[in-house]
Steps between C-alpha positions, in 0.01 A plus 500: 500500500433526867889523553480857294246617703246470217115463601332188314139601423186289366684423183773371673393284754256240234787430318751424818237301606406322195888375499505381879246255434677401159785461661318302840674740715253526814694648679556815276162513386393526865777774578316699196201493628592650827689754310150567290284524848789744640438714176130497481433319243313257624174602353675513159241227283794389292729421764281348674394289197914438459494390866190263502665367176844466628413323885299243293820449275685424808224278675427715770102523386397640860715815494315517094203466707604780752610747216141385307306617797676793560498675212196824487472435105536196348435426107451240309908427456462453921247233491682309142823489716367344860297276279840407281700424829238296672445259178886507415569386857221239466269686735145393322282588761643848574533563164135452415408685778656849412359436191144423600607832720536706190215436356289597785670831489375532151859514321534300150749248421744498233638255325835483776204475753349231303810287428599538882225377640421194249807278627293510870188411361657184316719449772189498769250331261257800557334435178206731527751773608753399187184514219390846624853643452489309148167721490678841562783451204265609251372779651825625602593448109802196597399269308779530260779559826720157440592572854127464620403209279815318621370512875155362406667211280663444858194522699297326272788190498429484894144476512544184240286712238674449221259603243458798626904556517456374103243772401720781669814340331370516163392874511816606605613684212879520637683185697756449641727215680263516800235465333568217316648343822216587717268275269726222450550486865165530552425178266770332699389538837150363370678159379386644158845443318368444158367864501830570650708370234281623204518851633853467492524391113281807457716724703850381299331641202447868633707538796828375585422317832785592801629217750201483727281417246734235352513340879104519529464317139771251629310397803160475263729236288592318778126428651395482116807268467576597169853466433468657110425852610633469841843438297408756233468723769847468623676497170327868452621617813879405360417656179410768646791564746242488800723483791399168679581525875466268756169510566380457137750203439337382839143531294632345211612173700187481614307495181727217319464296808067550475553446151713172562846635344733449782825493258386857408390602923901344547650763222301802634651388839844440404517851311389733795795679604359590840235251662328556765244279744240529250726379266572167667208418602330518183764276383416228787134575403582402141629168624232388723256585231676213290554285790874547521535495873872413465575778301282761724726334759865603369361829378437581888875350556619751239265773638647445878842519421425807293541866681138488447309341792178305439183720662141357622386397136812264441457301855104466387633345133696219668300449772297462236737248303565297783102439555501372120792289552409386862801638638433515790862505659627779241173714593602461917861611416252818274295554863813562675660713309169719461549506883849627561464722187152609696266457236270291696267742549420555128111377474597369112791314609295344782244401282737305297651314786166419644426351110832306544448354795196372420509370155821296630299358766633701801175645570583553916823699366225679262268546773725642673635774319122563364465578913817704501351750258198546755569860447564576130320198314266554194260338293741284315705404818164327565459375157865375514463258835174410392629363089782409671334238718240370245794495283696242760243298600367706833130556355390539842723775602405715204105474642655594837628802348194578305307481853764744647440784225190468601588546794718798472295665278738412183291552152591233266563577133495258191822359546360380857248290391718373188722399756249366807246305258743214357511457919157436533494217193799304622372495808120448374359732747176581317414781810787663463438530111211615516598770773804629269240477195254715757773748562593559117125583456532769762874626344320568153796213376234272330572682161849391514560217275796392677231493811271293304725237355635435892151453608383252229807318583474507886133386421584264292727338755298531798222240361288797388471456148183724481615824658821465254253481230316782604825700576572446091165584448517830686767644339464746289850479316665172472874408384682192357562419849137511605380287249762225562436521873136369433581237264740404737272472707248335377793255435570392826164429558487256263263730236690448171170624302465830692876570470493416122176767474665776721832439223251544214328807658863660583588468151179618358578830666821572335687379752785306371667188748838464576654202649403494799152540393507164294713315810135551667271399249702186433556423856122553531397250213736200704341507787136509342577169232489793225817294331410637099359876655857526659717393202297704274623797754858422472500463104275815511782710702752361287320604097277763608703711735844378409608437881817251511367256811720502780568244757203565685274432201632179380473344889135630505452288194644203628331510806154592283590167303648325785159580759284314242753179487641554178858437703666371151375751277610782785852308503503503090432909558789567720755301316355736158593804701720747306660608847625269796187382736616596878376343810146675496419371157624097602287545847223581312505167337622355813205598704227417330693099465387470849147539378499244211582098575750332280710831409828363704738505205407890404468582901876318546602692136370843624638479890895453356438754296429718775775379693757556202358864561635514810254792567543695822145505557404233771188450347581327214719240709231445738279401159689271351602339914063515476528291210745261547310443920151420273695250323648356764887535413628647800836481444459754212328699832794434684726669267284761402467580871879497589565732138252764647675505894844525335397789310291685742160452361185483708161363407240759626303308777132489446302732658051593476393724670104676583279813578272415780342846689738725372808271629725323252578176627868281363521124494863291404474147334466250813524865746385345813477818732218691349182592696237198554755247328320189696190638328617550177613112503214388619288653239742412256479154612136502483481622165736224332304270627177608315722601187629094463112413546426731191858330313764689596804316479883707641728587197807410653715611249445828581696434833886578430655324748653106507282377791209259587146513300357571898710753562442670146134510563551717830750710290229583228277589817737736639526685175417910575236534269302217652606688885340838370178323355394334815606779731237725278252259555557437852473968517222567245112430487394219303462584130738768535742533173858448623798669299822335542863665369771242478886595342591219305291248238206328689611126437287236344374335784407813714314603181262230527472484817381829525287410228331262695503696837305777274232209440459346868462878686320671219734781511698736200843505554732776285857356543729685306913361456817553314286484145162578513166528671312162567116555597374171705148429505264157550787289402670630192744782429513805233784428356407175387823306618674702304770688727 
């Protein structure tokens, strides 16, 4: 045109301009526009509409801006179209702003106006701002614009107020595919996937749904986990020729792996003709969510000598695998290859290190990476070292890094104090407890039940027995798992009737026990005498709720039988099993033999069986070596002995430990450099002597070694329990209640010593071991010698 010497005029130029920005061609649509100021059209209102229009198109929203403000007449087509680019480049604020602009210039909005500016109010959560331009569709008259009603189902979805996104969805005279997606979506997002899915069904009667609908009902299947519809759904989309590209097949893995069908996750795998990262890693997902690290494992192999390489989210899946599997050589060779490949720097991927690390015990290679991230770290990089440790034993480096938050001003979330509190109990640091149990009061996490089980729990296992209580009390919801935790704890204090009330109460509300809920109450009733109460439980789980017992349950009934000396009866139990009794269920029966004189033919009957088991766990072998020591056959010790150094097993050495002045203080069996030692003998020394005036007499049995009767007195002295009770009594005004932690089973003779220590200084003592709470006081014990 301009080649033939022909003049464009105002008709002309819209239209040019209109295709620049359809085709993206800035550079054009910039030439036209000096070509419309050299002609004097500048002040032309529909080019200049056309040119605000066409600069947003292209993302240049100043030069829109320029041409806005330059313009001497402006109409309501002006304002529509800066508003438009603004919210369709994801400019809220701006966008709101030439709106609130236009209605202080008096103009009225139309329904483009209206469904311009509705996606900035959702998207800024300016609620007030969003209801009054609800307010203004009636009296423009769009109430019945599908357009406009679409926008405020999508505003309405971001504010979370989804009954008002139902009311305007079920006036809407005309729908279509957004609108139906907009309020499944919106259901979604709210974890609300029942709605989700039942607005579906309702949709596949009137309106044939289109793929992204399909992928938002798959995801509701997988958190719903149900595999019928979830697999209905697909079968549909075949029917119906949807075409299913990578990134729904990538969906549909992930549902059948939620919903526990990994043969159908595999097919849906197998059958995408072009994967991507997504792809695989959903895959490796599938198989860590079953537990098949091995499989996850060769999947990567495949993955890596693929042309597709793995990104960030595949290094943080087998980091992950490798801090399941304790791999900790596999996850190095991972760290160095996220080095040379330099994704080091990725805050996710450091997280997961820092968790690997630590939960394989490496918690200086944790610590420092977790200081290597200085720069980029988060809340859950903090959350990470901090499980990590509790997870591998270092309590007291995950209250260091509480203090440091503090510190640095980090705000701890729920997953914080899930992760710090189990800390404080293993350690028994009541302070501490109570300062994490101050600080979720402050964080507004009390309503949490999560929050609240932890607490009753750390309670529970710091000796406070009537703060956990109160804890349960408080709570305003309660779970399965709250209800167990206090009959489990009112278990380990030895209060069988209590626990057997709270059980009664728990299912008096409806709520129905699982297994783990009658592995307390059992548990509870053998270490209160409660022999009838706690086989009534287990025949009750068995008719009433129809629970198969497990392994677990069976040993807590032959320890419940066992505890009261009913050794052949507990024997006649296990040999009636209907599945194979393992070493927990023989060292049940085998413990309490120690307890009861003249049971040497089931103790000898129940240690080879436990032998035969040749169980890795050390414990076991140290019971039955126990055994055999009390009884005085020491070449059985011998052997036992040599059979656990050949295979690498370790006994756990005894350790108590105590809070004095905010200080915890350790003590090893027979530890002889620990502060005021020549005091702590001397009083020790002192107080046997007064105990044999009032009949004490040393169990010597309970000394494990082949050696003198002299020397097996001083090795009962130097036992740590006995070490942390006279140290507290040495550090603490008389009368003073003394708490005293201690990681294995108190043995028999420290039991009544303590007993009788409890008597001659008039003091409480809490000791809590590997089994249960034991509350001293004026010569006798809680649990009634039964432990």
């Amino acid at each position: 045109m301009l080649g033939l010497s022909i003049q464009p005029d105002s008709y002309t130029f819209p239209s040019v301009i209109n295709a620049c920005a359809g085709a993206c061609n800035a550079e054009m649509g910039r030439l036209v526009h000096g070509c419309v100021a050299e002609m004097g059209f500048g002040s032309n209102l529909f080019i200049g509409n056309s040119l605000i229009d066409m600069y947003a198109r292209i993302g240049d929203l100043d030069e829109a801006k320029k041409v806005f403000d330059g313009m001497p007449e402006r109409d309501i087509v002006s304002w529509n179209s800066l508003i438009s680019g603004y919210s369709a480049n994801e400019e809220w604020a701006r966008a709101l702003d030439v709106y609130h602009k236009s209605r202080a210039e008096g103009l009225t909005p139309d329904s483009f106006t209206v469904s311009s500016v509705l996606p900035a109010c959702g998207s800024l959560g300016a609620v007030t701002e969003g209801e009054t331009v609800h307010g203004l569709v009636h009296k423009i008259g769009a109430q019945c614009d599908r357009l406009v009603n679409n926008g405020l189902l999508s505003m309405y979805c971001k504010f979370e107020f989804l009954e008002c996104a139902g009311k305007v969805f079920d006036e809407m005279s005309v729908r279509d595919s957004v609108s139906w997606n907009s309020m499944i979506c919106g259901y979604s997002q709210l974890s609300m996937f029942e709605d989700a899915i039942e607005l579906f069904r309702e949709m596949e009667v009137q309106f044939k749904p289109d793929l992204l609908t399909i992928t938002l009902v798959l995801r509701a299947c997988g958190h719903m986990k149900d595999l019928e519809l979830g697999t209905h759904v697909h079968e549909y989309m075949k029917r119906n020729n949807y075409a299913c590209d990578t990134m729904a097949s990538n969906i549909l893995i992930t549902m059948y792996a939620k919903c526990d069908n990994l043969l159908a996750s595999e097919k849906v795998f197998d059958e995408i003709k072009c994967r991507d990262c997504i792809s695989w890693n959903s895959m490796i997902n599938a198989y860590i969510q079953k537990g098949m690290y091995g499989e996850g494992i060769e999947l990567f192999k495949r993955m890596n000598n693929s042309q597709l390489k793995p990104d960030a989210v595949t290094y943080v899946l087998l980091l992950s695998i490798c801090a399941h599997l304790l791999g900790i050589i596999r996850g190095k060779e991972l760290h160095c290859n996220i080095i040379k490949i330099g994704l080091s720097s990725d805050v996710k991927i450091g997280n997961a290190i820092v968790t690997l690390y630590a939960k394989c015990g490496y918690v200086e290679d944790a610590l420092k990476v977790f200081e290597g991230m200085k720069e980029c770290r988060d809340l859950v990089t903090w959350n990470a070292i901090i499980a990590g440790s509790v997870q591998s034993g270092n309590c007291q480096l995950a209250l260091e890094m509480i203090s440091q938050m503090r510190t640095e001003a980090v705000i701890p979330d729920v997953a914080t104090m899930l992760a710090v509190l189990p800390a404080c109990f293993f350690l028994a640091t009541k302070r501490q407890g109570k300062e994490m149990h101050s600080s979720i009061l402050k964080l507004g996490f009390e309503s949490d039940i999560p929050i609240g089980n932890a607490l009753i729990e750390m309670y529970s296992k710091c000796g406070c027995l009537e703060y956990a209580v109160f804890v349960f009390k408080q709570m305003q919801s309660k779970d399965i798992v709250t209800w167990t935790s206090l009959v489990s704890t009112y278990g380990i204090y030895g209060q069988g009737k209590n626990a057997l009330r709270t059980f009664d109460e728990m299912e008096a509300t409806g709520t129905t026990p699982d297994h783990i809920a009658f592995v307390a109450v059992i548990y509870a009733c053998s270490h209160s005498g409660l022999v009838e109460d706690g086989l009534s439980c287990f025949n009750r789980m068995k008719e009433r709720y129809l629970i198969e017992p497990r392994l677990e349950h069976y040993a807590c009934v032959v320890d419940l039988l066992s505890r009261s000396g009913r050794l052949a009866q507990a024997e006649d139990f296990i040999l009636a099993m209907p599945m194979k009794p393992d070493a927990s269920i023989w060292g049940a029966l085998l413990s309490a033999c120690r307890a009861v004189t003249g049971a040497t033919e089931i103790a000898d009957r129940a240690a080879k069986q436990i032998l035969e088991l040749n169980s890795s766990n050390a414990g076991y072998h140290v019971l039955a070596s126990n055994v055999y020591a009390s009884l005085g056959k020491w070449e059985q010790v011998r052997n036992i002995r040599k059979s656990m150094k050949s295979r690498g097993l370790r006994k756990d050495p005894g350790c108590s430990w105590i809070e004095i002045k905010n200080k915890v203080y350790m003590f090893g069996t027979n530890q002889k450099f620990i502060e005021q030692y020549e005091d702590v003998c001397l009083l020790l020394g002192k107080l046997t002597d007064l105990m044999v005036k009032e009949g004490y007499v040393a169990d010597k049995k309970f000394v494990l070694h082949d050696v003198e009767d002299d020397e097996k007195i001083d090795m009962l002295c130097g036992h740590s329990e006995r070490l942390a009770i006279a140290f507290g009594l040495l550090n603490t005004s008389p009368g003073t209640p003394l708490q005293i932690m201690k990681n294995l089973r108190v043995c028999g003779d420290c039991h009544t010593v303590t007993k009788y220590i409890s008597k001659i200084v008039q003091r409480k003592f809490l000791v809590r071991d590997a089994n249960r709470f034991h509350v001293f006081e004026d010569g006798a014990c809680s649990c009634d010698d039964r432990w």
